[in-house]
C-alpha positions as CSV (number, residue, x, y, z in Angstrom):
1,X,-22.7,27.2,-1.5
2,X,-19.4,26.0,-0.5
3,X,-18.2,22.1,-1.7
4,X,-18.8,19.9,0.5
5,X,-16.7,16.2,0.6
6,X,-16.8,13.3,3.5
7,X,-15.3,10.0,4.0
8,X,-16.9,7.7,5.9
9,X,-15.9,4.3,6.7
10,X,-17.3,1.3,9.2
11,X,-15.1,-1.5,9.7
12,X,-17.1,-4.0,11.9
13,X,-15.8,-7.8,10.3
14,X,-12.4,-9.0,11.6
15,X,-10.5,-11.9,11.4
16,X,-8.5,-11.8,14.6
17,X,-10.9,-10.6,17.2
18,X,-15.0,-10.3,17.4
19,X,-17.2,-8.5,15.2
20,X,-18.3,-5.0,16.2
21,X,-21.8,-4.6,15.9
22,X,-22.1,-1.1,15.5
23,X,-19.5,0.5,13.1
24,X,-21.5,-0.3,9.9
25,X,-24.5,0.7,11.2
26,X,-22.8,4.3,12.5
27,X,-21.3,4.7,9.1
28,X,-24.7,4.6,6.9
29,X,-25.9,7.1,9.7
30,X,-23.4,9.2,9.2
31,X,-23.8,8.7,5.7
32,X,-27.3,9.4,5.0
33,X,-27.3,12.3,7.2
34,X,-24.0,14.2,5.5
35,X,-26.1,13.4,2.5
36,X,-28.7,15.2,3.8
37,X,-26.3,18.4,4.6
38,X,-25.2,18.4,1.1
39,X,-21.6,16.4,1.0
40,X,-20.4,14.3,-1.5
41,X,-19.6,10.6,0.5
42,X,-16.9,8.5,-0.3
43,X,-18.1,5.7,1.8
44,X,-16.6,2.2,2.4
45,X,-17.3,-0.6,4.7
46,X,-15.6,-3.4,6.0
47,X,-12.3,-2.0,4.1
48,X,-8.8,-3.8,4.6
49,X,-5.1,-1.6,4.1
50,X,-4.9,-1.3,0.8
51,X,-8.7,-0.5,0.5
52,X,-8.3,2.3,3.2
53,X,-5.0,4.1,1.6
54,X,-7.5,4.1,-1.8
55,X,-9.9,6.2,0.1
56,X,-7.9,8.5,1.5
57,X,-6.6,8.7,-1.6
58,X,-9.2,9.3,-3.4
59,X,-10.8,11.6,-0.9
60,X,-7.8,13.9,-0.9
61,X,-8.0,14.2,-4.5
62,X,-11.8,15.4,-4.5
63,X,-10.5,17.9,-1.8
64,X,-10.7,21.2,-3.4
65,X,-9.6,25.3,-1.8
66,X,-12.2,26.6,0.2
67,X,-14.1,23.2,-0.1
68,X,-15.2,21.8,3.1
69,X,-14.3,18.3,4.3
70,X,-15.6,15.7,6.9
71,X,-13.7,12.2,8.3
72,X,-15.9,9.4,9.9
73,X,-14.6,6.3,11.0
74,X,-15.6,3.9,13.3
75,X,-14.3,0.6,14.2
76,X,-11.0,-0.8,15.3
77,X,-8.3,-1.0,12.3
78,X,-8.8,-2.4,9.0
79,X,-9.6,-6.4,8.9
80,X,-6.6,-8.8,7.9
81,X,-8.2,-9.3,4.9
């Protein structure tokens, strides 16, 4: 079976517009069910800049040849936190 890596991030708390009252919610769906399939999840939520360049960071690392890799995100931008 092939490797298989995801990130997934939910950004639904910000500090210069409403919160977004799904994005959290999507992400731990999308979580659990890549779970399900088999990935590894690097999964973060409510994650500012410097918290988002980390996961991608990290997530390209654990990127292997031939491995297969998913990208979930769902909210606006990264809070000014």
């Amino acid at each position: 079976m092939e490797r298989q890596v995801a990130l997934v991030i939910g950004n639904s708390n910000y500090i210069t517009q409403n919160d977004l009252k799904n994005p959290g919610n999507d992400a731990r769906l999308m979580k659990s069910t890549l779970e399900k399939l088999g990935f590894k999840v690097h999964f973060y939520l409510d994650a500012n800049s410097k918290q988002l360049l980390e996961a991608v960071r990290r997530f390209h690392a654990d990127l292997t040849p031939g491995c297969i890799g998913a990208f979930f995100f769902s909210g606006n931008e990264a809070p000014g936190r």
